[in-house]
N, C-alpha and C positions, 0 to 999 in steps of 0.2 A: 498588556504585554504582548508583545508579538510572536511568531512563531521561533522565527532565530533565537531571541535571549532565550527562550523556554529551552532548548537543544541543548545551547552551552551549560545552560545551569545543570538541566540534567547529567550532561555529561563529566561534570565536577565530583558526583555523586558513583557513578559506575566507572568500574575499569575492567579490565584481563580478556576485553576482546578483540579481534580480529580488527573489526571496522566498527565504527561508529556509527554509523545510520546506513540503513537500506532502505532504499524509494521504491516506493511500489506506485506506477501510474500506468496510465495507456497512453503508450508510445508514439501510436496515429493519431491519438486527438492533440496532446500537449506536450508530445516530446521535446519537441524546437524552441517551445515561448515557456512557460513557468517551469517545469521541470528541469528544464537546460538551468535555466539563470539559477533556480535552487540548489543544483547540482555544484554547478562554477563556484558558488558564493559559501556554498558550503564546505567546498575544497580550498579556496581559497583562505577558508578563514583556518586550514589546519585539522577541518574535522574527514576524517576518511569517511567517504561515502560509496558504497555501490550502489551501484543500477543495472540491471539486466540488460545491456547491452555487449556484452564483451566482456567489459568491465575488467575484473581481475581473477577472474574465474573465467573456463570457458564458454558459459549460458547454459551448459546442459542444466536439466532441470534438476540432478543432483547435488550442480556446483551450486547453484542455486538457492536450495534449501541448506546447503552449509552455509553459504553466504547469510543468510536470515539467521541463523541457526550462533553465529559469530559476530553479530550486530550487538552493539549496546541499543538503538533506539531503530524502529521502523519508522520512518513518515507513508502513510498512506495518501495519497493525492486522490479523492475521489469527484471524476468527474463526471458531467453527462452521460459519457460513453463507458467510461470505467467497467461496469456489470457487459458488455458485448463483448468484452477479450478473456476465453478462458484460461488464457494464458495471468493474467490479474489476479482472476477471481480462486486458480489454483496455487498463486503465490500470496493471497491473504488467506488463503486456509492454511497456509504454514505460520503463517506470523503469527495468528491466532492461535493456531498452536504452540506456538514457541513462547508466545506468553501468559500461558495458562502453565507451559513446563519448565522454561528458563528465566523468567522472571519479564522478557525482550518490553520493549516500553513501549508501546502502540501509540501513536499522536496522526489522527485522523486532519487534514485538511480538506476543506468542501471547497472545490474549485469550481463554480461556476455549476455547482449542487446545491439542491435543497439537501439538506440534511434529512427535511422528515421523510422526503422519497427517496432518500438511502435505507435509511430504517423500515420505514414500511415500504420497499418498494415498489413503488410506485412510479408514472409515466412513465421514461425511458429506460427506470432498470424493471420496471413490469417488461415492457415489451422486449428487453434480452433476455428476462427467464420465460419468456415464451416460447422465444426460440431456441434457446439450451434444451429446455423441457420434447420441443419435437429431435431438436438431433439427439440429443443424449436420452432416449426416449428407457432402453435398455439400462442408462448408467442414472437411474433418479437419484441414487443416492449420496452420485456425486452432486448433480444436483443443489440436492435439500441441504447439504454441506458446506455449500457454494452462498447458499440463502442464511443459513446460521450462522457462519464468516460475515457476510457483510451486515447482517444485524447487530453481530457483538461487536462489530469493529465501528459502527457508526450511531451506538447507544456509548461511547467512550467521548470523554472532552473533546472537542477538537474546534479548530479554526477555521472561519468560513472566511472563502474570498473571492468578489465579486468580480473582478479584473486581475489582467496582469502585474 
């Protein structure tokens, strides 16, 4: 089963919020090509979607986390780059939050990701906690927060996909 029926079915199941899905991706790698199209097809089919871009809040980081906060489902898009925008990595520390405390339904996609080096990060999300670890050198603990997020979030079911 694909990732779409999986959404709908879910969302047959939950009601009483704001929006239906929040996307969480990086925006410089795959905003234009899968996220767009997921985005469109997701609206189009009637499911309310945000995305940090504008969206229907105004992106501050606390519309933000209401926005996650008012989601029935997250899709997480994780991709090669995903782990280099702290911006991502500080909006999957809320999902994961919000579904350890709201019940929010986390459904991982691996876009052009191994999955195992999501989990054990590794190649290219090694080398952006490298560099998170030199700039955020004083903030480790965001960090280590950052690392525990994307291990809970990519030890969860999810969808791997190799192209557009």
């Amino acid at each position: 089963m694909g990732l779409f029926p999986v959404i709908i079915l879910l969302m047959l199941f939950l009601s009483g919020k704001a929006n239906d899905v929040f996307l969480s991706f990086n925006h410089q790698e795959i905003g234009k090509n899968f996220a767009d199209h997921l985005y469109k097809d997701l609206n189009y089919a009637g499911i309310r979607t945000f995305r940090d871009d504008g969206g229907i809040y105004t992106g501050q980081k606390s519309d933000v986390k209401r926005a996650i906060q008012e989601s029935r489902i997250s899709v997480v898009v994780f991709s090669k780059d995903y782990a280099s925008s702290t911006k991502c990595l500080d909006q999957l520390g809320v999902i994961m939050d919000a579904r350890r405390t709201t019940g929010l339904v986390v459904l991982p996609v691996f876009y052009n990701a191994d999955p195992s080096e999501v989990w054990e990060q590794k190649g290219l999300f090694e080398e952006a906690f490298a560099k998170h670890e030199k700039s955020f050198h004083k903030e480790m603990a965001r960090v280590e927060s950052w690392r525990a997020a994307l291990k809970e979030a990519a030890d969860l079911k999810g969808k791997e996909r190799k192209q557009d």
